[in-house]
C-alpha positions, 0 to 999 in steps of 0.5 A: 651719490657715492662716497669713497673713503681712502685708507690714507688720509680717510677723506670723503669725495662726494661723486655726482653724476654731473660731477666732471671725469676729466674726459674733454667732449665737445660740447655742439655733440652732447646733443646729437649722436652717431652717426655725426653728419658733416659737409664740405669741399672734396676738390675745387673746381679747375683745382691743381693738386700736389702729390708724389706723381708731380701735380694734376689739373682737375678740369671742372667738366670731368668733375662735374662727370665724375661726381655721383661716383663720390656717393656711397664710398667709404670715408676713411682715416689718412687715405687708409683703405685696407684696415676696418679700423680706418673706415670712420664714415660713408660719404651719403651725398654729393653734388657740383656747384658752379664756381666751386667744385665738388660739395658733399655729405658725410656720416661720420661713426667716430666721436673723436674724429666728429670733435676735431672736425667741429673745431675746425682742425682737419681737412678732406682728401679724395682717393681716385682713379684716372686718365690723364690726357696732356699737359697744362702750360704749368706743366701739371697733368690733365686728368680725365675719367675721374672715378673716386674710390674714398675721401679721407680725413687728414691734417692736411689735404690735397686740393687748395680748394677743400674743407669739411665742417660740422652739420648738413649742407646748405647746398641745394643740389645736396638737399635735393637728392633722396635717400632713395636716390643715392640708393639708385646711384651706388646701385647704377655705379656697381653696374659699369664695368671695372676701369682697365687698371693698365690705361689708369693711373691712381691719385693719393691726395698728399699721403706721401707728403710729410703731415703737417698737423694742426691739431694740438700736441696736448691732445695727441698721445705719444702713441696715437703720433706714432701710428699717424706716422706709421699710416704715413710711411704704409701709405707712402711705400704703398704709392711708391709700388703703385708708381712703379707697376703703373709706369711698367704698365704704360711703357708696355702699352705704348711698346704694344701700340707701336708694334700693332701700328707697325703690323697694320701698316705692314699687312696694308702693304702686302694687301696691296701688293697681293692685290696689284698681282692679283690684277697683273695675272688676270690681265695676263690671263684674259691677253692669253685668251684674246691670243688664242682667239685669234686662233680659232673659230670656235671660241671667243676671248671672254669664252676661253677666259671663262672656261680655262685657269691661267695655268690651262691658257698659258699652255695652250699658248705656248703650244700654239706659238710652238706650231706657229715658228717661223722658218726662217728669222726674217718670216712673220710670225702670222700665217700668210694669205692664201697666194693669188698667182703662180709660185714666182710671184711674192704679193702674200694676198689681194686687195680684198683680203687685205681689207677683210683683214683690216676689217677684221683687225679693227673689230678686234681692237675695239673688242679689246678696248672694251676688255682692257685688254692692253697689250692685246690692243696694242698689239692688234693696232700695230699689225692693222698699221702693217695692212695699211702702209 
């Protein structure tokens, strides 16, 4: 016990140690001490949040997905990420229950946060990343790929659905997980690899919506409302720059797939053509080949195909059609038959070379059937049609 005599009125105060020092604390923490542990709700199940990108559908299967990536994160004050001074906890524990959503475990270190939350006066709101994929019929974005970053604690969060409380969480899927376990999961989430920041879109629960607090004014300084305000407004500009880079990026990326459709679409096309030349100048080639066979005796079509480019044929055939010009423009290109009778007589050939001829002619044809030799066919069908009338 202490005594203070002042020089004023030369009173006694008696101080004891149980003697009240005018400081408010709750009284559910004058047993515990920090770290506080507290539980909750982080976002509903098939919940539709509210935010400055217009609101989002949180389908209860990309949340069941994404939820270990809750554990281990930072819980911080009013979705502050880039001050020390914001971190007030770590989020240790988090599961999916059916029909509620995501339930989680916190440490909290601040006393003064710890007491607020005891007394029911503020909410939870996650920090996330994702994609988003179509539209729900009330026109709220469907998010998918949800990866969390931090759960904040605010006055008022983002999900209709959340709530944080004094105390561990009854929640057995909670209970269930070891402290090694969660050791496991952060250590398995710092494996995967980093999203790509160009094909996600980040989502601040409510940070830019004006606070609407319910904690009383009695407890807040002028200047403790003052930094609130501040963070708000930091927080809001912040979301406004990632806002812009994130639709830049999106218009570049939906201006790059096209142009890559219309490259892929392009080289199929030319593909095809160069292919249908390709087929076109070896079907020239091999009737080129087919013509000079006819020609000679020493090789076959297949044999001049073979042994000569398309360049190499097609000068052997106009060297060959050269010595064959008629001499006059009614004369057959083709070489008559050897004459049986004296000069006066105009019968080209006999019977018998007639049918060696067409004998001849028909194994031809059936060669070029089986070659695809076309033109080659066609031509040979219309001389054997010659022999026969």
């Amino acid at each position: 016990m202490t005594t203070d005599t002042t020089d004023t009125d030369e009173s006694e105060h008696t101080i004891r140690a149980d003697t009240p020092t005018g400081i408010a604390r709750c009284a559910e923490l004058d047993s515990q001490s920090a770290p506080y542990t507290v539980h909750g709700v982080a976002i509903g199940e098939a919940d539709t949040t509210y935010g400055q990108n217009g609101p989002k559908f949180w389908p209860a299967e990309e949340l069941r997905i994404a939820v270990q990536s809750l554990v281990g994160v930072p819980l911080n004050k009013n979705h502050v990420d880039d001050d020390v001074d914001a971190v007030i906890g770590e989020v240790v524990d988090a599961a999916y229950q059916d029909g509620v959503g995501i339930v989680f475990e916190a440490e909290v270190d601040d006393e003064e946060i710890a007491t607020k939350i005891y007394r029911g006066r503020l909410e939870v709101s996650i920090h996330a990343i994702h994609r988003t994929n179509g539209m729900t019929e009330d026109g709220a974005a469907i998010v998918e790929d949800v990866r969390f970053l931090d759960l904040s604690v605010v006055p008022r969060g983002g999900s209709p659905s959340n709530y944080v409380e004094a105390g561990s969480s009854p929640i057995e899927a909670l209970a269930s997980l070891t402290a090694d376990d969660v050791a496991q999961l952060i250590h398995t989430d710092s494996d995967e690899p980093d999203y790509e920041t160009t094909n996600m879109t980040e989502d601040t629960e409510e940070t830019t919506e004006e606070v609407e607090s319910d904690v009383d004014e009695s407890e807040l300084s002028e200047e403790a409302t003052e930094d609130v305000e501040e963070e708000a407004e930091a927080a809001e500009a912040d979301a406004e720059s990632v806002d812009d880079v994130e639709d830049a990026e999106l218009e570049g990326e939906e201006e790059s797939a096209e142009e890559n459709a219309e490259l892929r679409e392009r080289n199929e096309a030319l593909e095809a053509e160069v292919e249908e030349l390709r087929n076109e100048l070896e079907s020239v080639r091999l009737e080129y080949a087919g013509r000079l066979a006819e020609d000679t005796e020493f090789f076959e079509a297949t044999e001049l195909a073979e042994k000569y480019s398309f360049d190499e044929l097609k000068a052997k055939f106009e060297e060959a059609e050269a010595s064959h010009v008629p001499e006059s423009p009614g004369q057959e290109e083709s070489t008559p038959a050897p004459q049986t009778g004296g000069a006066d007589e105009s019968e080209l050939s006999t019977p018998d070379d007639v049918e060696v001829g067409i004998a001849e002619l028909e194994s031809k044809i059936e060669q070029y059937d089986k070659m695809g030799w076309d033109a080659a066919k066609a031509d040979a069908e219309e001389r054997l049609a010659d022999l026969q009338q």
